[in-house]
C-alpha positions in Angstrom: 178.9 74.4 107.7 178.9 70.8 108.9 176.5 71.4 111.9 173.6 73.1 109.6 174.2 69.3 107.2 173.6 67.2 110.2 171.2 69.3 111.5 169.4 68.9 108.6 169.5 65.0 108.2 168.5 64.6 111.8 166.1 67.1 113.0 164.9 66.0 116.0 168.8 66.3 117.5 169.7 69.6 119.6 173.1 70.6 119.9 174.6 68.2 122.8 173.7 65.5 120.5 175.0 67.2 117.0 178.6 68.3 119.1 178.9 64.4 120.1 178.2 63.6 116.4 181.3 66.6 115.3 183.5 64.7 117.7 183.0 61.6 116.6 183.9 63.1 113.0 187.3 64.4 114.4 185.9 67.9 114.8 187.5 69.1 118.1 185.3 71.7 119.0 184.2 73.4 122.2 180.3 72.7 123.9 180.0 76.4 123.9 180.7 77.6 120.3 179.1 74.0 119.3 176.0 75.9 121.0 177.1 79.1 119.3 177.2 78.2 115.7 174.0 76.2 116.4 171.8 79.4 117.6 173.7 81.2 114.7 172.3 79.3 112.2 168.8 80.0 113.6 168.2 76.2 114.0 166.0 75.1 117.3 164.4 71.7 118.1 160.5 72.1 116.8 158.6 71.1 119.7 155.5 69.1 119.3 152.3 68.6 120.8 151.2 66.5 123.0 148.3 64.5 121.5 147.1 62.4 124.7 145.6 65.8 126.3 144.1 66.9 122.4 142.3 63.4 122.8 141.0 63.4 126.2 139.0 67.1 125.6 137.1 65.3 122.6 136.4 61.9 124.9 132.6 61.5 126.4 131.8 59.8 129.0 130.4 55.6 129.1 126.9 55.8 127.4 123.8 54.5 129.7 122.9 51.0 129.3 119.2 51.0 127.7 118.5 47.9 127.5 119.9 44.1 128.2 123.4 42.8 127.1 123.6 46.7 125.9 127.1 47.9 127.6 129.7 45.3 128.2 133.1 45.6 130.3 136.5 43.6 129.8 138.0 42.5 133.6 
């Protein structure tokens, strides 16, 4: 099938973006059964995780000055 190809070249595309691609191929097929064959196949967007939050748990806080010219600050 010529949803599971693209699907495969472009995996980060759900299935509103691989029914615009069919259409622009000359595939005149319905949103629906574009949505159809696409949960068919087993094929789903794989989500990712956000890596802002996983970096902010491992973050300390500003370490104590302990002596002179020992912390500096941009403005």
């Amino acid at each position: 099938m010529r949803i599971k190809e693209l699907a495969e070249g472009r995996v980060r595309y759900g299935y509103r973006r691989l029914h615009v691609l069919l259409q622009r191929e000359g595939w005149h097929v319905n949103h629906k059964r574009t949505y159809r064959l696409y949960s068919e196949a087993g094929l789903s967007i794989r989500t990712r995780s956000p890596r802002r939050r996983r970096a902010c748990r491992y973050r300390s806080g500003r370490a104590d000055a302990t002596g002179m010219n020992d912390v500096w600050a941009m403005e």
